[in-house]
N, C-alpha and C positions, 0 to 999 in steps of 0.2 A: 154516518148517522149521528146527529147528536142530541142531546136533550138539554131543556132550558130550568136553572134551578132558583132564576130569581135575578134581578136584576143587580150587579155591581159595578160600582162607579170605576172609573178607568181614568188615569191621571199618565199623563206625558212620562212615559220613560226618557225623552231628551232622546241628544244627540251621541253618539261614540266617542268616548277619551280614547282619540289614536294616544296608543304608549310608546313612550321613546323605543322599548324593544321591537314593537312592530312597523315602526317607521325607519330601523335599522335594519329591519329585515327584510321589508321590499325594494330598500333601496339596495342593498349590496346583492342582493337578484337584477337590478335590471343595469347594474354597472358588470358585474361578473357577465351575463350576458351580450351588454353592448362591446365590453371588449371582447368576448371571444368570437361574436361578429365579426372584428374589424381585423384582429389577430387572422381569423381564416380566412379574411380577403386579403391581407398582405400577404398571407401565406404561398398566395396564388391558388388555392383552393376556393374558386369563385363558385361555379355551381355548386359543388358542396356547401358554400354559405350560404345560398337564398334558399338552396330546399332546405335548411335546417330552419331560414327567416320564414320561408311558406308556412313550416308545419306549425309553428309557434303563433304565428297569426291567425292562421285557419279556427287554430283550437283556440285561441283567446273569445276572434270574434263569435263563435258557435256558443260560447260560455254565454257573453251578452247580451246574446239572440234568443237565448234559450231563456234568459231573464224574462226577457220581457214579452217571450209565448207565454212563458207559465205567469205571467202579470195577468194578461190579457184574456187566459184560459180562464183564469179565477173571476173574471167580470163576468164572463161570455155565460159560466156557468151557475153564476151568481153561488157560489161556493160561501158560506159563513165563516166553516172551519178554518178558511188557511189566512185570515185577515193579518193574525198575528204575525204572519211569517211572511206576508205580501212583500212587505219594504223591503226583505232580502232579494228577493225576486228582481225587484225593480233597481235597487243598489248593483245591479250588475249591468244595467243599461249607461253606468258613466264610463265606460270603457269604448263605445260607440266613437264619440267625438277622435280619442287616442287613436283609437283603429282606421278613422278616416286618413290620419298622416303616418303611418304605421304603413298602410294599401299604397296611399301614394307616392312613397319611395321602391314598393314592391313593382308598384307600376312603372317608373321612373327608369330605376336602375338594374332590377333584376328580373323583369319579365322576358326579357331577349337569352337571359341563362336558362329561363324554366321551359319556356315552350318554343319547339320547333317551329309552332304555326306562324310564329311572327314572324319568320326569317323568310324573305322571297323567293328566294334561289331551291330553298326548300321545297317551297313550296309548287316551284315553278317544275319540279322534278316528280312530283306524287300526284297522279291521278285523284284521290282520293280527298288527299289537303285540297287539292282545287275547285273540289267536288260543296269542301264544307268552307269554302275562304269566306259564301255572303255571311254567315254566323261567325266563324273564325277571322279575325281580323283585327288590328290595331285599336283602328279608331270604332268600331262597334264593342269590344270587349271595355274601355275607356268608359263607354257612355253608359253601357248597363252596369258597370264596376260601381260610379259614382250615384249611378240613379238609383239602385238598390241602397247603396248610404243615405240618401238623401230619402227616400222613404223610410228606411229603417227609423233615421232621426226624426223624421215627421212624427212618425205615430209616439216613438217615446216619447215628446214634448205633449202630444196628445194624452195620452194616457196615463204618464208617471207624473207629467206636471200638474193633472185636475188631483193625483192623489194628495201631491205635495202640498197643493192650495187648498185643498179639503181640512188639510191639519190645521189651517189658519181660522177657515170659514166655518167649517164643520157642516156645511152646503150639502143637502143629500139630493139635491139634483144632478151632482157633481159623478156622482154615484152611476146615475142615468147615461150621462155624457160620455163616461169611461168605458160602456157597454156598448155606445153607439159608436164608439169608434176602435173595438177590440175585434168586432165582426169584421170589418175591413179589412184590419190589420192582418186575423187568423189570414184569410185569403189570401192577402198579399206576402203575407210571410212565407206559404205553400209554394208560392209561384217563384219568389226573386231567388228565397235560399237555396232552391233545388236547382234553379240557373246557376247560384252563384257555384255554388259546389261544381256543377261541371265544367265552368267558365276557370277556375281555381284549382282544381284536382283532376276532376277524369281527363282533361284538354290537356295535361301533363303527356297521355298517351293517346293522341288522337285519332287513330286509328282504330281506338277501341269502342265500343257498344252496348250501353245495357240503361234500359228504362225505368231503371232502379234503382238510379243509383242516388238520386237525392234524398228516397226516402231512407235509404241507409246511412246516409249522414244525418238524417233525422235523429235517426235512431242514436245513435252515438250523441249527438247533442242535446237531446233530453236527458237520457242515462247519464250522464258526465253534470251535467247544469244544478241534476237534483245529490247529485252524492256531492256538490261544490259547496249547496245551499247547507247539508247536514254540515258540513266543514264548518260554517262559518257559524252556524244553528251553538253548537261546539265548541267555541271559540266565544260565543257570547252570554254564552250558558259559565263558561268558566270564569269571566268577570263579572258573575250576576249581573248582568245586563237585561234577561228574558225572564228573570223571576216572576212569576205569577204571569205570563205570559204563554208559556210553551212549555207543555208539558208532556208525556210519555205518549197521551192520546195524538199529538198533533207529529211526532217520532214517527207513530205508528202509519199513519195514513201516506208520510216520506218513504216512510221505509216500504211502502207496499207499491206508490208510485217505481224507486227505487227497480225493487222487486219485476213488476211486469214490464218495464222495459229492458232490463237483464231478456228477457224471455222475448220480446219484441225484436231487440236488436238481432239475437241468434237467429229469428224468427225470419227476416229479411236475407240475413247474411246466407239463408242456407237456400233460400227461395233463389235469391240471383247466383248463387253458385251450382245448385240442380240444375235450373233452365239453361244454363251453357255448358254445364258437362252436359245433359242429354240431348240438347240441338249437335253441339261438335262442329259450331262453326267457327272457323278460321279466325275471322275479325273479331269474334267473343273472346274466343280462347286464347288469346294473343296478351291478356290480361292475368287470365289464371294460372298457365302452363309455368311461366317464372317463378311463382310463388306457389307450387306445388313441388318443388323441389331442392335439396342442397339444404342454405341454412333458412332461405324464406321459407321452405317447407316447415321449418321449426316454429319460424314466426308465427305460420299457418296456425299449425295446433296450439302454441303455446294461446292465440286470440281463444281459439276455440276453450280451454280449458281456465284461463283464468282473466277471461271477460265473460264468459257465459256459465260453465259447469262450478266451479268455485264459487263464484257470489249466490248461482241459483239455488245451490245447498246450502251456504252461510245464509242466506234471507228467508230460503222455507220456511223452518219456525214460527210461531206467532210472537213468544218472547223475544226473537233477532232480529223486529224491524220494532222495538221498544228501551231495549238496552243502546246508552247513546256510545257507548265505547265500542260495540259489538257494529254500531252501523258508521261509525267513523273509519275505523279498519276496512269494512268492505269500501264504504267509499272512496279510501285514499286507493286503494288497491284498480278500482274500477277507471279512476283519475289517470291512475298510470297506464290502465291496458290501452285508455282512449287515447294517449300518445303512442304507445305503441300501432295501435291501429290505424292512425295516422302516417305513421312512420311506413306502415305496410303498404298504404297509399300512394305512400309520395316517393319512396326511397328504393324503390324496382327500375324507376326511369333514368335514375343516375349510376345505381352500381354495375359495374363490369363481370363480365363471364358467372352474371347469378351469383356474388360475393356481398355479401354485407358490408355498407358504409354506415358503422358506426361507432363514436367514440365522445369525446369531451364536449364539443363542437354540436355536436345534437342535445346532448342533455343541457350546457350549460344558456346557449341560444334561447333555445325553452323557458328554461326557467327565468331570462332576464325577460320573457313577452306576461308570463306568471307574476314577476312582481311589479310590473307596469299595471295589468290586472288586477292585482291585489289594492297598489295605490289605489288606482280608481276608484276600486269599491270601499276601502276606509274613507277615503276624502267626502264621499257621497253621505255615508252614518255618517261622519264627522258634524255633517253640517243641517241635516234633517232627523227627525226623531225613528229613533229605529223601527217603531211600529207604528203603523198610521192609525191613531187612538180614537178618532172621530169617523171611524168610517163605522155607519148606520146598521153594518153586522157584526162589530164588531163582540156581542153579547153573545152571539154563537161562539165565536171561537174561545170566547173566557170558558166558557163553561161546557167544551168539544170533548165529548165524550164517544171512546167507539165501542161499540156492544155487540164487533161482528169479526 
């Protein structure tokens, strides 16, 4: 809720001075990580490379998917409030285009390490694979791989590009246009990413079953997208960059976002973990039983306690989704569990006798897909004004006040 106290003029904050410090710092992330790619493929530790390249990607592309839901959220619901902070949103849609050649080496070179279903012999051997080969399969996983890029790109040229030509024209029909193609978008976003997530993740173990499980990547890539945005919120607040732009009220409504999908995410996670421990069926629990025990048992709880119980007590407060040091902490913290969660995803299918594969090779991988991500999204500020200053609500959000 906000209230209006008079109208103030609003002049172009410009575009972002990437600093040499931060141009040396996403670059020596995505060199550290391309080498320790190629170091564990020389190594002869090949599947261990691509699942550590899967999980890196997975979480990249969900970061700038996540962008441009909550872009398109904010038209859909004609929101005021979060104008100031839109262009972050949509600055995480330039990572799209990277991700299309990023998939296409995944597709290329290491889809034959990640998933059994491609192999014939395999397949020619399981009931079950053969059962699911018209969806499982080569040249269909190919075509909705690309066709989901190819919409994903659609609509962000649709919707980031009217906001970007808005700052030119200051056009409030443009306004309209961005609305009429965010309802689309919400839809299609519903359908492709909960294919892609099981076409990328659950297909890892195919054998297994549950009708949930795209909305649980949901879940994890809103929660992760919105503690990414307080990061950078953080980051531009500390070059006064957002002065007289973003202030504690607009903290607050992040941090409450933030907040209920902490509580969302648990919310699902315990929903598809009840329904297959109380069915107790074989092809369910074929999924749970490994990671209920040993050291993934650990994993188990450590998700549960500081992805869920941790932040949900750090965010209770009304002052700790205000204070911006107090939500950068939980943020970064949340950042990490959703690698870890990932990690809990992906990384059951290649370890032996229920052992943990973890070491240099996972963290560093990551982090070189991280500042590939990072570049992208400086390069984006770089070159467009950080707040889209002409967009016809933006008188809301100067003056976004919460009373609740």
């Amino acid at each position: 809720m906000g209230h209006s106290h008079g109208h103030v003029e609003v002049k172009d904050p410009g575009a972002l001075q990437v600093s040499s410090r931060l141009k040396t710092f996403y670059s020596v992330l995505m060199f550290i990580g391309a080498a320790a790619f190629v170091i564990t493929l020389a190594s002869g530790n090949t599947e261990r490379a691509w699942h550590a390249y899967l999980l890196g990607f997975f979480y990249t592309v969900s970061l700038s998917l996540g962008g441009l839901f909550l872009a398109a959220l904010q038209h859909i619901t004609k929101a005021g409030w979060s104008v100031n902070v839109r262009r972050l949103f949509e600055s995480f849609t330039a990572y799209l285009p990277w991700a299309v050649g990023m998939g296409a080496i995944l597709l290329v070179f290491g889809s034959g390490h990640l998933y059994e279903w491609l192999h014939p012999n395999v397949v020619a051997a399981d009931a079950l694979l053969q059962h699911k080969a018209p969806y499982l399969n080569r040249t269909f996983f190919w075509i909705r791989f690309f066709g989901f890029f190819g919409l994903w790109m659609y609509f962000t040229k649709a919707i980031v590009g009217r906001s970007l030509e808005q700052d030119k024209t200051g056009e409030v029909n443009l306004t309209h246009k961005m609305l009429s193609f965010s309802i689309p978008f919400i839809i299609t976003f519903a359908l492709s990413y909960s294919f892609f997530s099981v076409d990328t993740l659950m297909s890892l173990e195919p054998h297994w079953f549950s009708t949930i499980f795209g909305v649980y990547t949901f879940a994890g890539l809103f929660q992760s997208t919105i503690a990414f945005v307080i990061i950078v919120i953080a980051y531009l607040i500390s070059k006064n960059r957002l002065s007289g732009f973003v202030n504690e009220n607009h903290l607050h409504d992040l941090g409450k976002f933030l907040f209920a999908f902490t509580v969302f995410w648990a919310y699902i996670a315990f929903s598809q973990y009840m329904l297959i421990w109380y069915a107790n069926l074989p092809e369910e629990t074929v999924f749970f039983e490994p990671r209920s025990h040993g050291s993934w048992g650990m994993v188990s709880l450590g998700l549960i306690l500081f992805k869920f119980i941790v932040p949900f007590l750090a965010l209770l407060p009304q002052w700790a989704k205000r204070k911006l040091d107090h939500l950068v902490a939980v943020s970064i913290l949340i950042l990490i569990m959703q690698f870890v969660d990932l990690y809990w995803l992906i990384y059951p299918s290649l370890s032996k006798n229920n052992e943990l594969v973890f070491g240099a090779t996972e963290v560093l991988v990551f982090l070189g897909f991280i500042g590939l991500f990072i570049f992208s999204v400086a390069r984006f500020l770089s070159k467009h004004s950080i707040v889209p200053f002409r967009d016809p609500r933006i008188q809301e959000s100067m003056h976004h006040h919460v009373v609740y």
